[in-house]
C-alpha positions in Angstrom: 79.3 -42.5 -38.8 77.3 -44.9 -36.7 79.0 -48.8 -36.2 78.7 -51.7 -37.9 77.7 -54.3 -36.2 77.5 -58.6 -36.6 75.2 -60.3 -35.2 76.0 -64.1 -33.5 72.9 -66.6 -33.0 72.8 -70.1 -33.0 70.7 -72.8 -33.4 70.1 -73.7 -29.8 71.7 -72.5 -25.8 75.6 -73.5 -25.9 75.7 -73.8 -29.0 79.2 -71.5 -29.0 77.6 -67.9 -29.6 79.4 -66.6 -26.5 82.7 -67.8 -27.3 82.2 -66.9 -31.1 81.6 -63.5 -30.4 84.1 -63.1 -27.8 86.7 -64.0 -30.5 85.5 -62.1 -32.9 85.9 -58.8 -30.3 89.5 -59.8 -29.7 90.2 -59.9 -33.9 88.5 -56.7 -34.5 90.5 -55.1 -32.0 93.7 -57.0 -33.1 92.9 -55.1 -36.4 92.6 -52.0 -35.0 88.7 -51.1 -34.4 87.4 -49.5 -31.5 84.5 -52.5 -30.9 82.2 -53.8 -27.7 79.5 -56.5 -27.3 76.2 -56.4 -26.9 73.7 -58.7 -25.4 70.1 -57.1 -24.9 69.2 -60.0 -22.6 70.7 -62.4 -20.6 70.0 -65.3 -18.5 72.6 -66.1 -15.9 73.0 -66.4 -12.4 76.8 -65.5 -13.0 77.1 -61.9 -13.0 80.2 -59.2 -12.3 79.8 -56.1 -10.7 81.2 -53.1 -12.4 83.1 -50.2 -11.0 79.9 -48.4 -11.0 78.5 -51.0 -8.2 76.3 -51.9 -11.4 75.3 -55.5 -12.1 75.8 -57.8 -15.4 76.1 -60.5 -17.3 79.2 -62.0 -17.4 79.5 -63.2 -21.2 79.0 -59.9 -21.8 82.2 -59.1 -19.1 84.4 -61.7 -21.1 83.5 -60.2 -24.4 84.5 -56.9 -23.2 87.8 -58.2 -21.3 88.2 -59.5 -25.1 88.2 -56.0 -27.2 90.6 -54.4 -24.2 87.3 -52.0 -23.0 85.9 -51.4 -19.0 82.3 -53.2 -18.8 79.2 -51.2 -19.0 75.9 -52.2 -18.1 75.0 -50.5 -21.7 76.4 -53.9 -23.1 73.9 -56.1 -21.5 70.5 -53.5 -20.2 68.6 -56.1 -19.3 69.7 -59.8 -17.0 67.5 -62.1 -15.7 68.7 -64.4 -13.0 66.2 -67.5 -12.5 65.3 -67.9 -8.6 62.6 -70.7 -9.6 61.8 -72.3 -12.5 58.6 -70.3 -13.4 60.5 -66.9 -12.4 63.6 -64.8 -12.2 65.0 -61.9 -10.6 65.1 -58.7 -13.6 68.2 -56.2 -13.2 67.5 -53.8 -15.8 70.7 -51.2 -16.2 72.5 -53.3 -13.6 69.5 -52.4 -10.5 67.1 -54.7 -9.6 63.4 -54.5 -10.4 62.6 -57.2 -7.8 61.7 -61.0 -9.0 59.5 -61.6 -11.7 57.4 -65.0 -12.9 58.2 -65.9 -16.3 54.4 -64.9 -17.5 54.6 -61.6 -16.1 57.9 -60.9 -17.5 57.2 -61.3 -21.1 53.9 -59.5 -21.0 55.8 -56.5 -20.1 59.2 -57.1 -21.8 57.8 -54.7 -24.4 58.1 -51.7 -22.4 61.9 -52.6 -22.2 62.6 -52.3 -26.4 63.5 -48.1 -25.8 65.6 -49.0 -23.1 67.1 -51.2 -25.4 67.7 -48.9 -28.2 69.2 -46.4 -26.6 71.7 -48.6 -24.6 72.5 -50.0 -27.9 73.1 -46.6 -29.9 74.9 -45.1 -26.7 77.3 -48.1 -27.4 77.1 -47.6 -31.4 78.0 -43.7 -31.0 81.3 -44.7 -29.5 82.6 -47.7 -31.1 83.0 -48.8 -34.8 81.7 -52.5 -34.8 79.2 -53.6 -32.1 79.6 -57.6 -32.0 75.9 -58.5 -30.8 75.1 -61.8 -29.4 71.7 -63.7 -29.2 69.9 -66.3 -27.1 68.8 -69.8 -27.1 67.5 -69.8 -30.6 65.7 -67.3 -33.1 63.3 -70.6 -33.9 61.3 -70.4 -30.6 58.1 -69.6 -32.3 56.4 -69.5 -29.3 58.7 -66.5 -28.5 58.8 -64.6 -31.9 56.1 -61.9 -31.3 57.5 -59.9 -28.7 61.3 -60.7 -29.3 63.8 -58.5 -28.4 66.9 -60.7 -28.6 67.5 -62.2 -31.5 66.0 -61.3 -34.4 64.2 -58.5 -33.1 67.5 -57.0 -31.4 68.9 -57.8 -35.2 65.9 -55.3 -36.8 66.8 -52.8 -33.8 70.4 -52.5 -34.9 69.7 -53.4 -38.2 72.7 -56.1 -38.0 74.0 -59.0 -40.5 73.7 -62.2 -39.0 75.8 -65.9 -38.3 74.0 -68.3 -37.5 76.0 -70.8 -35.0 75.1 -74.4 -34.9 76.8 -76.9 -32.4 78.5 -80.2 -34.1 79.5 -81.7 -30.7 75.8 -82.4 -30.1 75.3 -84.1 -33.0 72.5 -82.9 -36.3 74.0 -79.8 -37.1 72.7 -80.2 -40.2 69.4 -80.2 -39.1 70.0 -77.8 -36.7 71.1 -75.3 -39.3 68.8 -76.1 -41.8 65.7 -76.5 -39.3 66.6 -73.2 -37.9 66.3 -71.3 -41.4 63.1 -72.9 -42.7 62.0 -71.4 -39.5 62.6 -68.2 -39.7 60.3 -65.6 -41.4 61.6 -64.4 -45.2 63.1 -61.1 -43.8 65.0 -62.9 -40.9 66.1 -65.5 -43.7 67.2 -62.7 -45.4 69.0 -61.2 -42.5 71.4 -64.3 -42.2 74.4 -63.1 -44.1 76.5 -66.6 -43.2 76.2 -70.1 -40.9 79.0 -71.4 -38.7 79.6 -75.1 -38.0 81.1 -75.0 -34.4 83.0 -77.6 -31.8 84.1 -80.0 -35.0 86.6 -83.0 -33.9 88.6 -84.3 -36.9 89.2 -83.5 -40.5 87.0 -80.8 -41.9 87.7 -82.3 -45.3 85.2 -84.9 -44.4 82.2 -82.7 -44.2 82.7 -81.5 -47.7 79.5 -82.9 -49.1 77.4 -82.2 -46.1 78.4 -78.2 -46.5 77.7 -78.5 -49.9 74.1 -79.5 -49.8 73.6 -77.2 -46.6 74.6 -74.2 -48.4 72.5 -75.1 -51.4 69.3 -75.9 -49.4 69.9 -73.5 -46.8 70.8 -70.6 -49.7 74.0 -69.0 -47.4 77.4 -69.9 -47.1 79.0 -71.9 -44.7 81.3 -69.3 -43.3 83.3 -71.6 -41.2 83.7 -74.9 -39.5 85.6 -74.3 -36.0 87.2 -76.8 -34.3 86.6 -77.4 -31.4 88.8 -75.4 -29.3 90.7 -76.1 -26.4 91.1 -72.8 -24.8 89.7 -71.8 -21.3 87.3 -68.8 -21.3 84.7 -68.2 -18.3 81.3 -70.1 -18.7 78.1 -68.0 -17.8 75.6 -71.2 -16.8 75.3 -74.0 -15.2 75.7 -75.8 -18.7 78.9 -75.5 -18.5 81.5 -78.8 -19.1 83.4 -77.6 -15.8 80.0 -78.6 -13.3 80.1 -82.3 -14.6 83.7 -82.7 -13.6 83.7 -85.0 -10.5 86.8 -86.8 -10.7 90.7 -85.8 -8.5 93.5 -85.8 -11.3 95.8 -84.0 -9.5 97.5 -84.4 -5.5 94.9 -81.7 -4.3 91.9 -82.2 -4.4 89.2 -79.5 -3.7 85.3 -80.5 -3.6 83.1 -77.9 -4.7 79.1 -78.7 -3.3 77.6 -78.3 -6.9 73.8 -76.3 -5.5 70.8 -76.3 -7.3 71.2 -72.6 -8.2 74.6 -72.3 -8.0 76.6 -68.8 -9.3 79.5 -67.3 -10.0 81.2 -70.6 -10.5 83.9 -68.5 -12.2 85.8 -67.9 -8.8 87.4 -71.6 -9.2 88.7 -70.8 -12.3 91.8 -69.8 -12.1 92.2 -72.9 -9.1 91.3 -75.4 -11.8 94.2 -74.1 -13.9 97.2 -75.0 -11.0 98.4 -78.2 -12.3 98.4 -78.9 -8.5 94.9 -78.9 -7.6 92.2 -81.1 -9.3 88.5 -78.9 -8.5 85.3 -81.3 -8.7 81.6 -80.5 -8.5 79.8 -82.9 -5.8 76.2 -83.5 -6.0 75.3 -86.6 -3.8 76.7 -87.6 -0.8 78.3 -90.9 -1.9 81.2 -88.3 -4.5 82.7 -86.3 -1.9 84.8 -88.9 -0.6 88.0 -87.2 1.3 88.8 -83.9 -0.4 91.4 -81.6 1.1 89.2 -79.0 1.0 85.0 -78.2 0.9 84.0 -75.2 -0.4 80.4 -73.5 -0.5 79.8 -72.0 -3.8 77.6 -68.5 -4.3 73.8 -69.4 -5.1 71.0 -67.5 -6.0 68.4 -69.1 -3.3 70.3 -69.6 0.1 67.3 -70.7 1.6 66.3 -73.0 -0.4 69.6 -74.7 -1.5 70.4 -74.8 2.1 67.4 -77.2 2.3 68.4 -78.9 -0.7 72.1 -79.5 1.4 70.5 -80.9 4.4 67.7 -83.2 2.5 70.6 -84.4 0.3 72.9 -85.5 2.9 75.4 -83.3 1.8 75.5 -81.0 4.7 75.9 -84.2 7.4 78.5 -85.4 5.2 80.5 -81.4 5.4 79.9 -81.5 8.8 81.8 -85.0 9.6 84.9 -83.9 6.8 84.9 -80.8 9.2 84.8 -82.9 12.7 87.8 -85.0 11.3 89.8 -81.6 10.3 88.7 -80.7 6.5 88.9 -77.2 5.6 85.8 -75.8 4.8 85.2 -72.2 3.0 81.7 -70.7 2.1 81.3 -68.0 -0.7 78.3 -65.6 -0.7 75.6 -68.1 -0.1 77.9 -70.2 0.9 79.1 -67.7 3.3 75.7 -67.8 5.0 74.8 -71.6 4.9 77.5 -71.9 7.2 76.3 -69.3 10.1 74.1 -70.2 12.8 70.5 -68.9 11.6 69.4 -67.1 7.8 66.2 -65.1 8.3 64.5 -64.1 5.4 61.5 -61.3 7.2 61.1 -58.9 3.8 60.9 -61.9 1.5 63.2 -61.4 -0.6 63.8 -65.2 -1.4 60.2 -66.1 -0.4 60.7 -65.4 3.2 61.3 -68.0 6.5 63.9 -68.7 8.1 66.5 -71.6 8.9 69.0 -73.1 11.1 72.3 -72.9 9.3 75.1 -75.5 9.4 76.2 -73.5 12.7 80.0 -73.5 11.6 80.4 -69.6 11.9 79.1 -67.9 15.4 77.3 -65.3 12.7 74.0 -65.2 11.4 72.2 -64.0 8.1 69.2 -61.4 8.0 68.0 -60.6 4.5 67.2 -57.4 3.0 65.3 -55.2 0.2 68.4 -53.3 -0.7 71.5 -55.2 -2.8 75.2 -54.8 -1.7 77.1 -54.9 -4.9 80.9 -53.3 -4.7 84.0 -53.9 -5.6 86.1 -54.9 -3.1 89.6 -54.9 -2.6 92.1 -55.9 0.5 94.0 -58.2 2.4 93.7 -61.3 4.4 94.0 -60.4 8.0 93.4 -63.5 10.6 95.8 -65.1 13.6 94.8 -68.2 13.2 95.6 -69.5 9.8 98.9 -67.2 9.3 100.1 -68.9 6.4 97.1 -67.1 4.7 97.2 -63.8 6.4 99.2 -60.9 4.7 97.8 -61.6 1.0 95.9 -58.9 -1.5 92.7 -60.0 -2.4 90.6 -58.4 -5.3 87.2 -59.5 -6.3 83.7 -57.7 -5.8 80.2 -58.4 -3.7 77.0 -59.3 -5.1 74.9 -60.1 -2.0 71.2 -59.5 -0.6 71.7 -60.3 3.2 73.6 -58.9 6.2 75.7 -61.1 7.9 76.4 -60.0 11.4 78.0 -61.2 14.8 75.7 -64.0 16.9 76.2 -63.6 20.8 79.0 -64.0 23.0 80.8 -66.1 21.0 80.0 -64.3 17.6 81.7 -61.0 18.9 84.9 -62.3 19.9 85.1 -64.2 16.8 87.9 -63.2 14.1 87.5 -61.8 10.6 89.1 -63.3 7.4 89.6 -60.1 5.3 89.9 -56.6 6.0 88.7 -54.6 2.9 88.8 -51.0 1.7 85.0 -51.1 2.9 85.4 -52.4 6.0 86.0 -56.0 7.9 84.2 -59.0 5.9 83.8 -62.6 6.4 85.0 -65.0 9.3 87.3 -67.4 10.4 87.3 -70.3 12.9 88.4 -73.6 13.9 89.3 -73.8 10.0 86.5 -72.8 8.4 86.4 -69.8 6.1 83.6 -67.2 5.2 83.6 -64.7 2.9 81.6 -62.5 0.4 84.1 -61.6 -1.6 83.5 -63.4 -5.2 87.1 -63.8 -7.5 89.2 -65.0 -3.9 91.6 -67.1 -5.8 91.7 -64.3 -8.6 95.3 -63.0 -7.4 98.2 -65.0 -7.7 99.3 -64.3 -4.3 96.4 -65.5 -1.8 95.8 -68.6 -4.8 99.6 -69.8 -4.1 99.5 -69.1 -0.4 96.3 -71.4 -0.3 97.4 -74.2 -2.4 100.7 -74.5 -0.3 98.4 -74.6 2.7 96.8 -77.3 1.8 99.8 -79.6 0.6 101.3 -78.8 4.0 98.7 -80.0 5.7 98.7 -83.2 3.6 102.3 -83.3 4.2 103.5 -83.2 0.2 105.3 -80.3 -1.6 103.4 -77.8 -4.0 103.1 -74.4 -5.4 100.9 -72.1 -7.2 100.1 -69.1 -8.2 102.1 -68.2 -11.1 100.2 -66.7 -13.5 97.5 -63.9 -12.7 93.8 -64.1 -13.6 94.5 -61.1 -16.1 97.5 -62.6 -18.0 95.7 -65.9 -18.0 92.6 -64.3 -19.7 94.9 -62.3 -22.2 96.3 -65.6 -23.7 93.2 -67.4 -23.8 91.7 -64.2 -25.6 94.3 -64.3 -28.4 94.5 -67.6 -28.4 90.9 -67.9 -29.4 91.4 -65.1 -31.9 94.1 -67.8 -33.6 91.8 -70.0 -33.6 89.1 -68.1 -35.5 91.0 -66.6 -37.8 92.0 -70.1 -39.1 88.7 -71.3 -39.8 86.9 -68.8 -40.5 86.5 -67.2 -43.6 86.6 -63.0 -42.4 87.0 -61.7 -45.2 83.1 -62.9 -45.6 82.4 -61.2 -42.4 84.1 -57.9 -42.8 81.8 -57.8 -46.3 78.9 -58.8 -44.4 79.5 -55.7 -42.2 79.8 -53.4 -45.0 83.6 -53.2 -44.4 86.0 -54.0 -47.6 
């Protein structure tokens, strides 16, 4: 018997459908159904590696992590990961196909609607509900002929459809409304139900606005959800945690917020230590006197390198680093802070560029993609009160970061991995390629007491691992769903009594 599925859209980008159909995975699986997600295509320069050394969206990672399954690349065939903002590099069944301008890419998305299909019923032929989530909107009109998405991946999988629109940003009347009269009468049809999500205050109060929606609309309002305070990983850089720029707590990390900033989801879990306050700098004049810098991943080194050093950001690291500030670089990050990134195959554009010369190493990019994951344990003389700790996380990475001269060669490694020796260390400054860092309990609490020992206070973390965290938020979000939503109308919607 093939799956039934549900399909989440909404009336806009963050409008909720992620988080939606990540608690709708965790209830069907509460109630005993073997269920995944499904996401045709996704754009997002935050993206996980599987244990296949495959690569994919991460929504699509939390949505699994949510129904208690592995991810597969079959749940999300097709990611696009913008590089500039006319093009994108395509991974298509986690392998890149090389970067792509936006023109190019949807005159040939067609060709991708098999590939699609049979990722979709390889998923279907295992599973008994298939929770499928959309993009932006199904109202794009100038991206209805070829779409393969939203209401197109709905035809494909012949799914029932919520339609999500977002409170918080104020219209969702219109949103909801506007959405429908755009649709086409079979897509109309195909809505089985619309969701009012992120609501502050008494539902009670929108009584007579859900009234005349459902009436001019013609489909029920399936819900109103509050808006709900629980923590699961963002997938963009419209996420609520890149705007916060203010300390809160005794230590107080500074994250550089890049241009093309990814995998933002490895401060997650330092955000969470009541300890630690983690803010996102963009201009000079907000870094102030953080306890510790750190280099986030980004999907254009080169170019938010530049960015760094025309901002005035990468003087201002510098001096924090000259006056004994901490500094650690992730992925990108990793290389900004090496003496020289080369770029000869173009695979960001090509050129080449002076790094911040903090790490006797320097960056050569190449055709071929490392992405692993990585396991190990922090192994370096001369921060000892981080040495000794198991790390887990994975590597997502186009360049080769190698030893610079004299200097480079003697120089010390930060982790020594099940693959082999990664990163660097000196004159406290950290490198690393290893994405998820602070994931384990034990490094996350070794680092956080380093760094109230050097400010001469009293802290701990490290308490809680990444997994249990995610498990509460998971179920917690199910609790919340299952309060405002009325699933009863979505198990009929389904097909399921």
């Amino acid at each position: 018997m093939p799956a039934k599925s549900i399909m989440i859209q909404g009336t806009m980008s963050n409008a909720g459908k992620s988080l939606i159909a990540a608690g709708l995975c965790r209830i069907f699986k509460q109630d005993g159904y073997r269920v995944a997600p499904f996401k045709s295509q996704n754009m997002a320069l935050n993206s996980f590696i599987t244990s296949e050394g495959l690569e994919m969206g991460r929504a699509q990672v939390v949505q699994a992590e949510a129904c208690g399954i592995p991810p597969s690349v079959l749940m999300n065939p097709i990611l696009l990961k913008p590089t500039t903002d006319m093009g994108s590099q395509v991974i298509v069944m986690g392998k890149s196909e090389g970067n792509m301008e936006a023109r190019q890419y949807f005159r040939n998305k067609k060709q991708y609607i098999p590939l699609i299909t049979n990722a979709y019923e390889a998923l279907a032929a295992e599973n008994e509900i298939i929770v499928i989530e959309g993009a932006g909107s199904p109202a794009e009109i100038n991206l209805k002929a070829d779409d393969i998405v939203n209401m197109g991946m709905a035809r494909i999988a012949d799914a029932p459809v919520l339609l999500v629109g977002d409170i918080d940003r104020g219209g969702v009347f219109a949103q909801l409304l506007g959405t429908m009269l755009l649709l086409e009468p079979d897509e109309q049809e195909r809505v089985a139900g619309l969701i009012i999500n992120k609501f502050r205050g008494d539902p009670s109060i929108l009584e007579p606005g859900l009234r005349m929606l459902e009436e001019k609309a013609g489909k029920p309002v399936m819900g109103v959800v509050p808006y709900a305070h629980v923590k699961i990983e963002e997938e963009d850089s419209l996420a609520e945690e890149l705007s916060q720029n203010r300390t809160h707590a005794p230590i107080d990390i500074a994250v550089i917020r890049l241009p093309k900033i990814s995998n933002f989801t490895d401060f997650e879990m330092l955000s969470q230590e009541e300890m630690v306050s983690v803010r996102y700098v963009k201009e000079p004049g907000e870094l102030g006197n953080p306890d510790c810098v750190i280099l986030p991943g980004t999907k254009s080194t080169l170019a938010d390198l530049s960015w760094l050093r025309q901002s005035g950001l990468e003087a201002a690291v510098i001096h924090l680093h000259h006056n004994g500030t901490p500094v650690i670089g992730i992925c990108g990050g990793y290389q900004m802070l090496g003496m020289h990134i080369s770029d000869p195959e173009e695979t960001e554009g090509g050129g080449s560029m002076r790094g911040m010369e903090l790490l006797p190493f320097r960056t050569v990019f190449r055709e071929e993609k490392t992405m692993r994951q990585s396991a190990g344990v922090t192994a370096m003389q001369q921060i000892p009160e981080l040495s000794g700790h198991r790390v887990t996380g994975y590597e997502v990475h186009m360049g080769e970061t190698v030893p610079e001269g004299a200097e480079g060669s003697a120089a010390e490694r930060f982790l020594k991995l099940e693959s082999g020796f990664d990163g660097a260390v000196s004159d406290q400054v950290i490198g690393t390629y290893l994405h998820g860092l602070f994931d384990e309990a034990d490094f996350r609490g070794a680092f956080i007491r380093w760094l109230a020992e050097r400010k001469g206070i009293s802290a701990d973390g490290g308490a809680e691992s990444y997994r249990d965290f995610k498990e509460r938020q998971y179920d917690l979000l199910a609790d919340v769903l299952r309060e405002s939503l009325d699933l009863k109308a979505v198990y009929r919607a389904m097909g399921i009594s």
